[in-house]
Structure formats: structure tokens, C-alpha cells
C-alpha positions in Angstrom: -16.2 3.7 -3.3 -16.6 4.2 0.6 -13.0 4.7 2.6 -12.1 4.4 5.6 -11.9 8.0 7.3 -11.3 8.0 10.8 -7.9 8.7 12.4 -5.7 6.2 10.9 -3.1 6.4 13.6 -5.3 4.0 15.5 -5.3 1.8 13.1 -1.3 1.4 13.5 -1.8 1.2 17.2 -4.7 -1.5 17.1 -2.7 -3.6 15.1 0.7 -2.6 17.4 3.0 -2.3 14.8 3.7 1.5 12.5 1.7 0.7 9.1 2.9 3.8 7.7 -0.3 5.0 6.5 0.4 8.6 6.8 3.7 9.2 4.9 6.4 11.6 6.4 4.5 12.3 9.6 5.4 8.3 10.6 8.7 9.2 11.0 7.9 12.5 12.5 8.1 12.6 16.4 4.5 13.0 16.1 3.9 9.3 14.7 1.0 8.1 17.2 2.2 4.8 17.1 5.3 6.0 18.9 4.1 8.6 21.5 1.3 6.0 22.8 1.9 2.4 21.5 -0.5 0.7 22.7 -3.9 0.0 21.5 -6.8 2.2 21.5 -10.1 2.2 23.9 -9.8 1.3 27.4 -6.9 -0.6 29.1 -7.0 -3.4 31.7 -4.7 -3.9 34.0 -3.8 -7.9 32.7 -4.5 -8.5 29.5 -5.7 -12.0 27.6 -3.7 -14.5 25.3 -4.3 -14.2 22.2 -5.6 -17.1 20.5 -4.3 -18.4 16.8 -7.6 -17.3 15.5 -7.6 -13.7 17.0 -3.4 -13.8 15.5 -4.7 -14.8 12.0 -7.4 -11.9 12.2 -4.9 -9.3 13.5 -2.5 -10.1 10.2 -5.6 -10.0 7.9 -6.6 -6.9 9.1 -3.0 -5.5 8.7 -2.9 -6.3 5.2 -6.4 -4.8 4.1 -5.2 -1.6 6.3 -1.9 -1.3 4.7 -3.1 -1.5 1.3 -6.9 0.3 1.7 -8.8 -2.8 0.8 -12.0 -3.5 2.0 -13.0 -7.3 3.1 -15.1 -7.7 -0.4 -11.7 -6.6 -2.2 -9.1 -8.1 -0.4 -10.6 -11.7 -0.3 -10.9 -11.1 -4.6 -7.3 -10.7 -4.5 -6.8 -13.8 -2.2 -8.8 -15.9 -4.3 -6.9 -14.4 -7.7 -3.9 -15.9 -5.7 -4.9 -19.0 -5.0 -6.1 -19.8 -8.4 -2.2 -18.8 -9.4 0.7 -21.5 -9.5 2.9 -21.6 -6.3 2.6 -20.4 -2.5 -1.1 -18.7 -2.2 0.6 -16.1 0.4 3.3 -15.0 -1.8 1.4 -14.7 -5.1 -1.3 -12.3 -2.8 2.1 -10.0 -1.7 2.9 -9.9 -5.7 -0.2 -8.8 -6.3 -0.8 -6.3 -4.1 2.1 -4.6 -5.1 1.0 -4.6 -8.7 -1.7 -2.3 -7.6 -1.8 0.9 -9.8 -1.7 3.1 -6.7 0.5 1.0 -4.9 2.9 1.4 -7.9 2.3 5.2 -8.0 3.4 5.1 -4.2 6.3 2.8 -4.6 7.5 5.3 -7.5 7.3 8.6 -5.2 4.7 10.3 -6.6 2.9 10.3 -3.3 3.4 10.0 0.2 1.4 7.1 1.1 -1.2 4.9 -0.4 -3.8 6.8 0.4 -2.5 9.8 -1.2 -1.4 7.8 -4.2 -5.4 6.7 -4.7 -6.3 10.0 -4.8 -4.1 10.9 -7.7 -5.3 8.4 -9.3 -8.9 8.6 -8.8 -8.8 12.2 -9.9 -7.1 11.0 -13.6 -3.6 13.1 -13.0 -1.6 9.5 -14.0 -1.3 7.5 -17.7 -0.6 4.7 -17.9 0.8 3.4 -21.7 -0.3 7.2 -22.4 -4.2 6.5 -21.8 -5.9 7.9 -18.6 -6.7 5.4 -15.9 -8.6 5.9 -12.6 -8.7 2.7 -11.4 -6.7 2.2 -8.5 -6.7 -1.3 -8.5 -5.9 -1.9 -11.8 -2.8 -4.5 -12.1 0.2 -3.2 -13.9 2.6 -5.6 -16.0 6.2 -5.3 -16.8 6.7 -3.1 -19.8 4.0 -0.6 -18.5 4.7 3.6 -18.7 3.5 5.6 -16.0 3.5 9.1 -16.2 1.6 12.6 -16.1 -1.1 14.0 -17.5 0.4 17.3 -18.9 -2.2 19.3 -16.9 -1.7 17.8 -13.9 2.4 19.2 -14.6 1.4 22.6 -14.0 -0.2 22.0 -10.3 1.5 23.5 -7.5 1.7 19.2 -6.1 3.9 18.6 -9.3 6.1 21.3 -8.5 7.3 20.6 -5.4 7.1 17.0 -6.1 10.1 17.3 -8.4 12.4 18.7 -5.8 11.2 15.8 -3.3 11.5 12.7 -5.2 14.9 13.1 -5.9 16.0 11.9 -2.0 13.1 8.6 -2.2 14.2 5.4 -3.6 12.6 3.1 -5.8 12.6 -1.0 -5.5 14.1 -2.5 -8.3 11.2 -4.1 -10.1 10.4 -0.2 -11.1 12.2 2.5 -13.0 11.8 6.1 -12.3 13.3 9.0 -14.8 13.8 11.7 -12.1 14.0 14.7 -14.4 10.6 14.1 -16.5 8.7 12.1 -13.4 7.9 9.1 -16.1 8.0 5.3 -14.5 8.4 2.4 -15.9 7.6 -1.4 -14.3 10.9 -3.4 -15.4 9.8 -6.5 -13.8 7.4 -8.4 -11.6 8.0 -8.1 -7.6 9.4 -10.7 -5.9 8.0 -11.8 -2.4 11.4 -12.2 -1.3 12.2 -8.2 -1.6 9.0 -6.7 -0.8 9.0 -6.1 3.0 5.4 -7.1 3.8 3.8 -5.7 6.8 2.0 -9.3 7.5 2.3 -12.4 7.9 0.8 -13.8 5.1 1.1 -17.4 6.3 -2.0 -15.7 9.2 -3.7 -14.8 6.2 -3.8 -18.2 4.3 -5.0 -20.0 8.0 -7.5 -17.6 8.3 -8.9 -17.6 4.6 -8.7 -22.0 5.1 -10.4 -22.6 8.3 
């Protein structure tokens, strides 16, 4: 499937706030969003208001950049969450998170999300010991994430295993730091994942 691949930093810059969509450089004194925050394109001298509809927008566009969705994909999800019991914002968060290559992120394996899709696309992840290259798969508590036995003898691997040990992992996961094999322990809360949006935008602009 088609991905976005133009500079992401303008992403970060269009939405004016640090998506952290390339990994360690977004904390690098090289982060784009840092050395020119503002957006991209020409700059007036007084800019317009902007209205509730153009705020809604902006947060929908966040959350599809954050987590590499296209509009086909992400309003799926939103519609899985409003079918779900309870508040239609939170149950989207939970289930973005749930995402196989948001989970191989969150775990360490990869720098950012984008990164993490890649491993997974190219089948170097189990999950529950069988190969699965679908990134947006949904994982469920009790599920085993580790690696193909291959994929342990890449040079990535290698120097993986001397990284992850300084990157923490939220508490809905488990991660065995000497053999690289995670394990989802729970289901996220929306009260402890630090969303990027606001998803209460994203319900407004999904209702209108």
C-alpha cells in the first residue's frame, strides 16, 4: 500500500506541534520542528483565525500522521470505535495503539512507526510464533511477539540489543530484554497513552 514519502518534518511543522515521526533525530538539535517552527510554504505577515472546522481538521490530520493511516483507514478505525461501548474518542486511542506496528514501536524494536511497519511488512516479527505482515493487525492481551530466528542474525538485531536496554516500555506491554521477546499484558488505557490529538476534534469532525 501507497505511503506517504515526502519530508516528514513538514508534516510536524504543518500541524505546529513535534509528531515524532522520525525517531532519535526529534530530539536531535536537528529536529525541523525546532530549528524553524512554523509552517511550511509562504508566510504572511498577519495570519487568519482559525475556525472550529479548520481545528477539527488540523487534529484529524495529526492522528492519521502520527500513526501512518490514510483517510480510507483511519475513518475504518473510527467507525470500529464507535460501534464499541463507551467514549467513541477513547476507544479510537485504544485502538490505535493495538496496532501491530504500533506495538512493535512501543516495545523498542524500532525507532518510529514508520520504521516499525517496515519490519513488519518484510516478515522479521511473530506473533503467537506464526509470521504476520500485517501492520494493522490488532493485538490482544496474552499475545507473544518476537523474532524470526533469521532476522536474529542481521546486523539491525545486533545493535538493537545494546539499544533497547535504555528505552522504556508502557505498562500494558512486557519486554524480556535479554531474548528481545514481548508480550501484551493488558489492554491500553486512554488515560496513560499520551495522545498527540485531541480526539474530542476528531469526534466533531467525523459528526458534522
Amino acid at each position: 500500500m501507497a505511503r506517504f514519502v515526502g519530508p516528514v518534518c513538514r508534516l510536524c511543522r504543518r500541524s505546529g506541534d513535534k509528531l515524532m515521526l522520525k525517531g532519535d533525530r526529534c530530539f536531535s538539535p536537528k529536529c525541523a520542528a525546532d530549528k524553524r517552527n512554523k509552517p511550511p510554504g509562504p508566510h504572511a505577515v498577519t495570519r487568519r483565525r482559525v475556525s472550529d472546522r479548520g481545528v477539527q481538521l488540523r487534529e484529524k490530520q495529526k492522528a492519521k500522521y502520527v500513526y501512518g493511516l490514510f483517510e480510507r483507514q483511519f475513518k475504518r478505525f473510527f467507525g470500529e470505535a464507535e460501534k464499541q461501548v463507551g467514549i467513541t474518542g477513547n476507544n479510537l486511542v485504544v485502538l490505535l495503539e493495538r496496532r501491530l506496528d504500533n506495538v512493535v514501536y512501543k516495545l523498542g524494536f524500532a525507532d518510529s512507526r514508520a520504521q516499525a511497519r517496515q519490519l513488519v511488512l518484510h516478515g522479521h516479527l511473530l506473533v503467537n510464533d506464526h509470521k504476520l505482515n500485517v501492520a494493522s493487525a490488532l493485538v490482544k492481551p496474552g499475545d507473544v511477539i518476537k523474532w524470526r530466528e533469521g532476522s536474529k542474525k542481521t546486523e539491525y538485531f545486533k545493535i538493537l540489543v545494546e539499544g533497547i536496554k535504555a528505552k522504556t516500555v508502557p505498562a500494558w506491554l512486557s519486554l524480556d530484554r535479554q531474548s528481545l521477546v514481548g508480550q501484551v499484558v493488558g489492554v491500553p488505557s486512554s488515560d496513560v497513552v499520551e495522545a498527540k490529538f485531541e480526539t474530542t476534534s476528531v469526534v466533531e469532525w467525523y459528526s458534522r
